[in-house]
N, C-alpha and C positions, 0 to 999 in steps of 0.2 A: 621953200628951202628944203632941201634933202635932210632925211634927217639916217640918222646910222644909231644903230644897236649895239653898243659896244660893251664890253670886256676889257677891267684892266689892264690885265696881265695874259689877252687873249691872245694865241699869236697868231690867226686867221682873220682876227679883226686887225691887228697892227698891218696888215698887209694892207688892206682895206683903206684905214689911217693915212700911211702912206703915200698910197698911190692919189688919195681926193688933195693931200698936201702938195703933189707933186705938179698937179694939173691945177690948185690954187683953186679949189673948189668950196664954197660956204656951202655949210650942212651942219647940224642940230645932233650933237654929240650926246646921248641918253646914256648911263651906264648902269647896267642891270649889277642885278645884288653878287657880289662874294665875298667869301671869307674867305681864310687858309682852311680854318674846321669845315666848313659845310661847303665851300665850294659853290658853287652855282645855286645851291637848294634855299630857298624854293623859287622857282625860274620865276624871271619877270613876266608877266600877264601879256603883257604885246607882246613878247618874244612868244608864248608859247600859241598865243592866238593867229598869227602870222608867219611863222617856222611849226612846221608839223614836227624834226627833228629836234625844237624846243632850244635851237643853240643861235649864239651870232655868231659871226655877224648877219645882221639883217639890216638894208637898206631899203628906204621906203622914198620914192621920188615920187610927188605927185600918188596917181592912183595905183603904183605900178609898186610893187612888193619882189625885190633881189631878196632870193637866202645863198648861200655858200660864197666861199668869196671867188673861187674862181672864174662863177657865176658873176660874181658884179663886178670882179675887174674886166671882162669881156664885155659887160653893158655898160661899164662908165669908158670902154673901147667908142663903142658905137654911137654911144649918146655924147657924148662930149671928148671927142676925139683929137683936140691940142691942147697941150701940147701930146703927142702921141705916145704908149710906153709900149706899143708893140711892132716890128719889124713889119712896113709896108711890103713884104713881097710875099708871095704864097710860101717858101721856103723857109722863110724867116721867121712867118708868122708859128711856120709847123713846129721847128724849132723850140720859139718859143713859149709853147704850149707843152711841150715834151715835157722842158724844163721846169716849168711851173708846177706840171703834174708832178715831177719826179721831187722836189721839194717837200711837196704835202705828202704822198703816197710815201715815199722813200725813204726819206730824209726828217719830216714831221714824226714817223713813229719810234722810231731811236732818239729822238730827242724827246719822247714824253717818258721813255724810260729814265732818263735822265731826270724828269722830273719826278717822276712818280717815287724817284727812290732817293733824289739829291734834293729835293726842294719839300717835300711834301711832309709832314710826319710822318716818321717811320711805323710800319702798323708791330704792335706791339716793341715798340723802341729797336726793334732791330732792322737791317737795312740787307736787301738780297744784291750782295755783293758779287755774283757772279752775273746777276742783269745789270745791273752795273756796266762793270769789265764789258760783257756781250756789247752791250749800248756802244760803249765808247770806240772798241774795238772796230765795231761797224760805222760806224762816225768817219773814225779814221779814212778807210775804204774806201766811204763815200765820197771824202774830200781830195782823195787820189782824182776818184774819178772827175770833180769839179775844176782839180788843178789843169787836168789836159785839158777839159771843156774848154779852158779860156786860155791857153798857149795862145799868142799871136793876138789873143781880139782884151778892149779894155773892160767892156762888158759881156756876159754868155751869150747875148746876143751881134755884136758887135755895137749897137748904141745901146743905151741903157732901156730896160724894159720892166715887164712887171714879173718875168722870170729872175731879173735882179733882184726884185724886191722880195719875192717868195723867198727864195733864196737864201738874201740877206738876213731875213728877219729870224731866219732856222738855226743858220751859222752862228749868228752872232748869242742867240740863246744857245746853243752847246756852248760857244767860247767861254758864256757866262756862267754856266755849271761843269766847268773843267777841261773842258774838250774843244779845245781853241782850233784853228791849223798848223799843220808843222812847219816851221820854219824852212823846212826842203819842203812844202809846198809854195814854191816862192812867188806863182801865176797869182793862188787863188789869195794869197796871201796882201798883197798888192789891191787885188779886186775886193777882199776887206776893206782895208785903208780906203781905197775910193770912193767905196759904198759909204763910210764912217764920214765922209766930208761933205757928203748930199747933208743940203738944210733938212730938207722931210725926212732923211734915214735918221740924222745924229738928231731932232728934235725930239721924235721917236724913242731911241736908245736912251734920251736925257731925261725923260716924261715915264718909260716902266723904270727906269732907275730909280727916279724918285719917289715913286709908287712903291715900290721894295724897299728901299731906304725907309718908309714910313710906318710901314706892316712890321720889319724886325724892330722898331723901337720897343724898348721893354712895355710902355705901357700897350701899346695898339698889341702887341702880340700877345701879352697875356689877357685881351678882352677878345680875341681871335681863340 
């Protein structure tokens, strides 16, 4: 059985999650150590033994070691390829790779502002409000740009892919620190909703929600 390196509140790993939910894949769910205070420290011993950059996700199939997850949604592509989450045509595929990239590259780092300044303690109790603003600002922008992506088609790709899934998992963490879509984004808005009714997207969204519902209880948060 495949086993995965995961992160509760990872959202590199929830892709990952996803996508092995999606194809109905059994695998050995491990979850390396965090806290809110320390965060990842001190990494788990197989993670740092097997990721030189010491992060998951890390999939391990047999004798074969996936690190990043772009990296293993193209090898749970290849290796186990139905039901499929990438466009069979070379166009398609190019597509959505774009997208996926533009998710993590693009899209990932304005949402960790978001975290860094809305989710995390503030370093010395104050909160840098104008990264903020910038973060959100750029969010905006980018969701302009995702609302024309999907003009005409019901996923970024036309069937739903792992570019959805990159995607979904970015969007749906801004919506969830303030930075929802705008209601005149009415494509991408829709391609929400759609994503939100997939079993593996909304099991996902129900499973870190819970996880956070758990962390802010008075007592887990004051031993955090």
């Amino acid at each position: 059985m495949m086993k995965l390196y995961s992160g509760p509140l990872s959202l590199f790993t929830a892709k990952i999650r996803v996508a092995l939910d999606e194809k109905e894949l059994a695998y050995e769910r491990i979850e390396v150590g965090w806290s809110l205070a320390d965060r990842y420290e001190p990494h788990h011993p197989d993670v740092v033994a097997l990721n030189p950059k010491r992060q998951v996700p890390v999939l391990v199939d047999g004798d074969l070691v996936v690190c990043d997850s772009t990296q293993i949604l193209e090898y749970l592509e290849d290796a186990y390829p139905q039901p499929s989450l990438r466009p069979g045509d070379v166009a398609g595929r190019a597509r959505c790779r774009r997208l996926e990239a533009s998710a993590d590259e693009l899209l990932f780092p304005l949402v960790w502002n978001l975290i860094e300044e809305a989710f995390y303690p503030a370093t010395n109790g104050v909160r840098d409000e104008a990264r903020l603003a910038q973060a959100r600002a750029a969010i905006a922008t980018h969701c302009d740009g995702l609302d024309a992506e999907l003009q005409g088609r019901a996923y970024l790709c036309g069937e739903h892919s792992y570019a959805d899934i990159a995607t979904f998992i970015f969007v749906q963490a801004a919506a969830g620190l303030g930075s929802a879509p705008a209601d005149t984004q009415e494509a991408l808005c829709a391609w929400l909703d759609r994503m939100r009714e997939r079993p593996a997207a909304r099991r996902e969204v129900d499973a870190m929600n819970a996880f956070l519902a758990l962390l802010m209880t008075p007592k887990v948060a004051a031993a955090r």
